[in-house]
N, C-alpha and C positions, 0 to 999 in steps of 0.2 A: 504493500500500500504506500509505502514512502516513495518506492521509485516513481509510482502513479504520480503522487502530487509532486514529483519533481519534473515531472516530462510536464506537467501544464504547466508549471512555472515558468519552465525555460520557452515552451509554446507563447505562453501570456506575454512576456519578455521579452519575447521577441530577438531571445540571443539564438535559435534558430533560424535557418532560412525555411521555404514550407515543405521541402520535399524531406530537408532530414528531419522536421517535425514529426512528418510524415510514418517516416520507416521510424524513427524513436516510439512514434507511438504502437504503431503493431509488433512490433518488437514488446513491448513493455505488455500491451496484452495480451499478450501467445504469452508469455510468460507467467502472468499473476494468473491467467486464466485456468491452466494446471495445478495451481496450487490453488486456487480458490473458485472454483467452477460454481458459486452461488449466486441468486437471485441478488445478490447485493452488489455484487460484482459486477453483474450486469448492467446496473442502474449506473455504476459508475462508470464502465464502458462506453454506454451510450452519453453521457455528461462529458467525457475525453473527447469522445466523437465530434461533438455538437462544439466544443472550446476549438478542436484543430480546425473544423471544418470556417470557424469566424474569423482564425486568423491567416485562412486557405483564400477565405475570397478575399482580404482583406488585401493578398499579394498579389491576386488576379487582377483587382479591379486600378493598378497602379501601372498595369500594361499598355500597350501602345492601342490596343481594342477592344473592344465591348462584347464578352463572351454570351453566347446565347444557352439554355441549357436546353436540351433536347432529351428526352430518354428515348426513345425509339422511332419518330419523328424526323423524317429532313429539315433542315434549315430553312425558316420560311423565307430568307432571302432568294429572289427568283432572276434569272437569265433573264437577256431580254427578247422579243417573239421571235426573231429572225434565231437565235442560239438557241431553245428552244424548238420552236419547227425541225430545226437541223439535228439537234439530239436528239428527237421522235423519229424523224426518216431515218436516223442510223438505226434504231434500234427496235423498230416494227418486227412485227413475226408474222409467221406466215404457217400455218397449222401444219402442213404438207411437209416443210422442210423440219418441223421441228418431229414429227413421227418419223420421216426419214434420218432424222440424227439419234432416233431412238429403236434404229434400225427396224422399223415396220413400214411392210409395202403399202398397209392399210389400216382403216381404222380399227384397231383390235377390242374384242368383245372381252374385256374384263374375266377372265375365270375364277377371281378370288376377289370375294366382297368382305368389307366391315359393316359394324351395322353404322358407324359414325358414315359410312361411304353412297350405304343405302340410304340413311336420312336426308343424304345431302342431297341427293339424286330427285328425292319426293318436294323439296323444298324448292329448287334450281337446278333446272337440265345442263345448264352450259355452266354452273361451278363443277358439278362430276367433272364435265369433261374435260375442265382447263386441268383441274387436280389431278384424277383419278386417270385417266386416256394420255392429257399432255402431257402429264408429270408436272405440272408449272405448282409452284408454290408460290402464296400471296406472301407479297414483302407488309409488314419487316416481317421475317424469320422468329425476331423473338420477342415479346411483350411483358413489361412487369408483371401484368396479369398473370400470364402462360409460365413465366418462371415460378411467382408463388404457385400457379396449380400443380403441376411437375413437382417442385420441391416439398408442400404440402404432400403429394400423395406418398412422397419416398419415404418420409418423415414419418408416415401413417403405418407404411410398413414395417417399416425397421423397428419402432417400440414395440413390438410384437414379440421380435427376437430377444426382447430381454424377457425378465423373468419377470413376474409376475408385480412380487413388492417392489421391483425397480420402475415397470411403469407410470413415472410421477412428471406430472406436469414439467418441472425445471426438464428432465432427462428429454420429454417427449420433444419440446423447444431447443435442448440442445442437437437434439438429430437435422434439426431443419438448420440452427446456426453450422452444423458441420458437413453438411451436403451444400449451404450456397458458399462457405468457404472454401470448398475445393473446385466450385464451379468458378466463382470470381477470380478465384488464383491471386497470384503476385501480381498485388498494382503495380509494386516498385519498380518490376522489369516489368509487365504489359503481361506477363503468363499466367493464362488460364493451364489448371495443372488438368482437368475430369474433364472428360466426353462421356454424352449418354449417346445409346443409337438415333433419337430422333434430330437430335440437334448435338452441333459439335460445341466447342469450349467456347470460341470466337463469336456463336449467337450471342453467349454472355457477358461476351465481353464489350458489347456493344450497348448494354444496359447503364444508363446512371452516367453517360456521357457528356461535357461539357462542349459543345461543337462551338468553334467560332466565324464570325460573319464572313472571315476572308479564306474559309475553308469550302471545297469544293463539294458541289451537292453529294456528287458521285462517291466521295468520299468522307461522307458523314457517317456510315455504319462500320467504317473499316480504318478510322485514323485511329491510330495506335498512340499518336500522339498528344490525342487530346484528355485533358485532366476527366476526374469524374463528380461528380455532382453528391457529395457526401452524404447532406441533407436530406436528398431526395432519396437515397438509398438507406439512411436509418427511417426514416419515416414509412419506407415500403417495406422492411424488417419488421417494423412495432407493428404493423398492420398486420404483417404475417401472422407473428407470435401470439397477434388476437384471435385471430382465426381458429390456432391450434387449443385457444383458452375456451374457445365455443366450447369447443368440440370434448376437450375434455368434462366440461360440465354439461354438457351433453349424455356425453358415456363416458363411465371409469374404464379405462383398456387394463385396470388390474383386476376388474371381474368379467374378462371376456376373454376365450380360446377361439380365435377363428381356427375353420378348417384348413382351408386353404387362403394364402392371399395374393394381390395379381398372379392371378392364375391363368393363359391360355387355353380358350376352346375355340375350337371350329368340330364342325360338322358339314357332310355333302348332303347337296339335297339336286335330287335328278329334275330333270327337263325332259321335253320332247329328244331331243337330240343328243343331249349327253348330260352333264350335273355339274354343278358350280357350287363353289365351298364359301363357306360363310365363318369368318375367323375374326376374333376378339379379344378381350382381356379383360376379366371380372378384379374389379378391385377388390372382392372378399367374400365368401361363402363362409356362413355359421351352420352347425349344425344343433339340433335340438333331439336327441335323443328320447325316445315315447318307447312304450310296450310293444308297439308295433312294430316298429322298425326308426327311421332316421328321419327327420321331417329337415330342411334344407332351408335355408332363407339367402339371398341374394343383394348385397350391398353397393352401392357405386357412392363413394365422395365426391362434394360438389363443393367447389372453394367460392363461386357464386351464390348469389342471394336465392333464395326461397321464392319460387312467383307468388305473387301476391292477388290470393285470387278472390278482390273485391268486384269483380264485372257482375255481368247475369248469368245464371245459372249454364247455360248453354255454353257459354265462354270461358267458364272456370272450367269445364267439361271436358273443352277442345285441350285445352292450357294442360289440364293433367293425363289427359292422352299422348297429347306430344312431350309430355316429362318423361315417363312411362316408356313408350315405344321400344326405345333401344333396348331397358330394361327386360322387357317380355321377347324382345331376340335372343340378350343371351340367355334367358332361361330354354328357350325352345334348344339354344345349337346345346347346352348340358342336358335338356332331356334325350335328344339325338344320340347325344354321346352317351348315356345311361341303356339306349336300345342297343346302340352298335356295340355294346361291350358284352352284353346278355347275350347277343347273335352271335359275337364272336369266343365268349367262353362257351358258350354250344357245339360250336365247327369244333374248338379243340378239343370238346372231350371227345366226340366222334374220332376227332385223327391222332389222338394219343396214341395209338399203337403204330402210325406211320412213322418211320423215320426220319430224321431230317426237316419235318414239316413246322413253322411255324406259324404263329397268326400276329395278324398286321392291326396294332393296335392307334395307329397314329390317329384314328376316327373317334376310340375310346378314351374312356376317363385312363387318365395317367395310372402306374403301378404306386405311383407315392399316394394318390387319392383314397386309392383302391383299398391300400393299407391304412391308412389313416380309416376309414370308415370302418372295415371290419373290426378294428384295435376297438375302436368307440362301442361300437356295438356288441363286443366279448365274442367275436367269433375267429378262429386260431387261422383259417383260410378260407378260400372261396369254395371250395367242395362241399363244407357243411352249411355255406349262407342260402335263404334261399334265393331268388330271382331277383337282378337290381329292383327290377320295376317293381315288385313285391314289397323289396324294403326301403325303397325309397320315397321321399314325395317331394316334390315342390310347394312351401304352402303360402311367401310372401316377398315380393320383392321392394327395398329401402332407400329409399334418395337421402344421405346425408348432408343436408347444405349446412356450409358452417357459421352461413351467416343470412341476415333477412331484413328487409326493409323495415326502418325504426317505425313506422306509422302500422306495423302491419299488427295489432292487438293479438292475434291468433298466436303470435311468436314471442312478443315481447308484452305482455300484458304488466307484468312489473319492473319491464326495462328503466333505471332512470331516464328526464329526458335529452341530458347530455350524455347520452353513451354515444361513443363514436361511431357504434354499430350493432347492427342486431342481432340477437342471440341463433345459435344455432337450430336448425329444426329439422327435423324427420318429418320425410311424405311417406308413406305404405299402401303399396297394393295389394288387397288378396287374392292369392292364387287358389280359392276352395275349388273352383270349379277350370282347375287349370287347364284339364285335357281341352275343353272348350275353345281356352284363352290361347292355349298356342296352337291349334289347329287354325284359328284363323288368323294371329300371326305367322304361320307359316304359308298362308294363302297367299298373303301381304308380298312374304319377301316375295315370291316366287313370280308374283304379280310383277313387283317392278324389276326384277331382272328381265321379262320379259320383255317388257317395255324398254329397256337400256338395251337388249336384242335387238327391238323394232328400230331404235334411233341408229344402232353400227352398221344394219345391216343397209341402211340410205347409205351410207357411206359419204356424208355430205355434214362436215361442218357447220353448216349453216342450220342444220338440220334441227340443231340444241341450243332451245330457246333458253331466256334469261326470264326472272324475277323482276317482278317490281320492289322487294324489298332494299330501302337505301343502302342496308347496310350490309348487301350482300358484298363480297370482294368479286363477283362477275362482272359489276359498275368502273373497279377499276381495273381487270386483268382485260375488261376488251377493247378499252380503248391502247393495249400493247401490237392488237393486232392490224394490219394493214386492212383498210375498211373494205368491206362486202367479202372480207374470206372467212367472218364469223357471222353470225345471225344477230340482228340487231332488234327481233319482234319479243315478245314475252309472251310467258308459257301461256 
């Protein structure tokens, strides 16, 4: 604690310049922080923070220009129409050349769907097909948002792996402080040290960016050189760590054993002509143990607010239909998976006495599942269980939002009214009458593949109309393309 209030001194004093402020101070925190990893410490972390960060702009703002802060955002500084114009004609696309750079002769008919990929499809024809067909990804790459969601969900997983009395709020907050420390990396040299598979180090490292006026648009997400915006990344931190304070008051994760957690399923589902796989990642399956056999409940985290369903009856209706949807996918591709594993310990017992023969389980529940659920249920192997479907059920699926709009009573009825934000809430669907519910969710999916058939088999770009919602990203990925080689009409 001494070294602490010696680095703000020399900070306040100015016998630093700001960069070795800088590294004195993360230096000093890495340090205390091993030895004293408490909620106390924290508070004084963030008070270091907010002292280097006053006397950080206080060296910026003595420069020869006027820094803008941008977190994910280009520079609203703009070209003028003639440079402009001419940076659009360089960099126009053209549908045709960008499948042929994705070495396809044609436009290719999707064999592998998510349900994130089907929603998208139901909502905007021509965002599937800039995403999903072109491969185009909407800029920016990465969002404060999208990093808390990301790091919230890892965060979610990993106190799991502790043990039980350790699940404590400080421990659960330091997993999330220690997943965006290895994504942010060393300011001091510019190194992000972690990549995840969807996004690499560099997304994040474009977060919390200070860009300046006489910096080039093109290179606003990728100057290495520009300072970061301190403030604006302890404030997106305390935001975070609210979320994760929902959630624990929400649910104790020291009286909860999930089954499984981000777990992958997919399952095939046939067509006239052949069968396309439907593949995803459940953020958590609980199991609830009964007489009967296993009863199953199905969870997704939601770092977004809780819709707020004051409309008319009919509108709240749609609203938790479309909350829902995905949900009721992936229980259908795990019911799937729960048939094709019945089907397929059946063939085996038949070919047991074949040689050589195995069965091809990549359709079924995993052997860690498999085990897990027997272990739950006291039974030693699959020989003496009886029939999945027999012991299995589906009986609820759970939206955990970690947060909710303050005016919404249903969520916050004893909220103060300066809380910064609103308490965590659970939506529930029940699955009583589920063979129902995913038989005509599976009508659903199979429906809009068909229809994402009907639109490849035009083989006509133009073919996949757009939305009228503003805030689709099809508003800005078509004006990339050279006009009249996309569709310009709405679905």
């Amino acid at each position: 604690m001494m070294l602490l209030k010696r680095s703000c001194h020399c900070i306040q004093s100015k016998q630093w310049t700001a960069s070795a402020s800088l590294l004195l101070l993360w230096c000093t925190v890495a340090a205390v922080s091993i030895f004293y990893p408490t909620a106390a410490f924290i508070n004084t972390e963030m008070m270091m923070l907010r002292v280097l960060s006053r006397s950080y702009t206080h060296h910026l703002s003595r420069s020869t220009y006027a820094p803008t802060i941008v977190s994910t955002q280009q520079s609203s500084s703009s070209p003028s129409h003639s440079e402009a114009a001419s940076a659009q004609v360089a960099t126009l696309l053209d549908p045709y050349e960008i499948l042929r750079d994705l070495k396809f002769d044609k436009i290719p008919l999707p064999n592998k769907l998510s349900p994130t990929s089907l929603e998208s499809f139901t909502k905007c024809h021509q965002a599937f097909f800039f995403q999903y067909i072109l491969k185009l990804k909407p800029d920016p790459p990465m969002t404060p948002e999208l990093a808390r969601g990301i790091i919230c969900h890892k965060a979610l997983e990993d106190v799991f792996e502790l043990a039980p009395p350790q699940r404590t709020l400080v421990n659960l907050q330091n997993l999330f402080r220690k997943e965006w420390s290895s994504l942010r990396g060393d300011r001091e040299s510019n190194n992000s040290v972690t990549q995840t598979k969807e996004y690499n180090a560099e997304s994040y490292d474009s977060l919390f960016r200070i860009v300046n006026d006489h910096d080039d648009d093109d290179d606003v997400l990728s100057n290495e050189s520009s300072p970061f915006d301190i403030n604006a990344e302890i404030d997106w931190g305390q935001s975070s760590l609210q979320l994760l304070k929902n959630y624990y008051e929400l649910e104790d994760p020291r009286n909860v054993t999930p089954l499984m957690r981000e777990m992958w399923v997919n399952a095939k589902f046939p067509t006239e002509d052949d069968s396309f796989i439907v593949r995803g990642k459940i953020d958590r399956i609980d199991l609830i143990s009964s007489n009967s056999g296993a009863i199953l409940s199905i969870i997704d985290y939601k770092t977004g607010k809780k819709p707020h369903f004051k409309y008319a009856t009919a509108t709240n209706e749609r609203i938790g239909n479309e909350q829902f949807w995905k949900m009721k996918v992936y229980a259908l591709i795990l019911w799937k998976m729960i048939l094709q594993t019945e089907t397929l310990e059946q063939r085996q017992r038949q070919q047991s006495e074949e040689v050589g023969k195995t069965v091809d389980y990549r359709y079924g529940l995993s052997w860690e599942l498999r085990q897990k659920l027997l272990q739950s249920l006291g039974y030693e192997n699959e020989q003496q269980a009886p029939k999945w479907t027999e012991l299995l059920t589906l009986e609820s699926l759970r939206l955990m939002y970690l947060t909710s709009h303050l005016d919404d009573m249903a969520a916050n009825y004893d909220t103060p009214p300066d809380a910064p934000v609103g308490k965590a809430k659970c939506l529930d669907f029940s699955l009583n009458e589920f063979m129902s519910v995913l038989d005509q969710t599976e009508n659903e999916v199979v429906s809009i593949q068909k229809q994402i058939k009907e639109l490849v088999d035009m083989q006509d770009p133009k073919a996949w109309h757009h939305c009228n919602w503003k805030y689709c990203n099809c508003h800005e990925m078509r004006d990339r393309f050279i006009d009249g080689t996309v569709s310009n009409e709405i679905i």
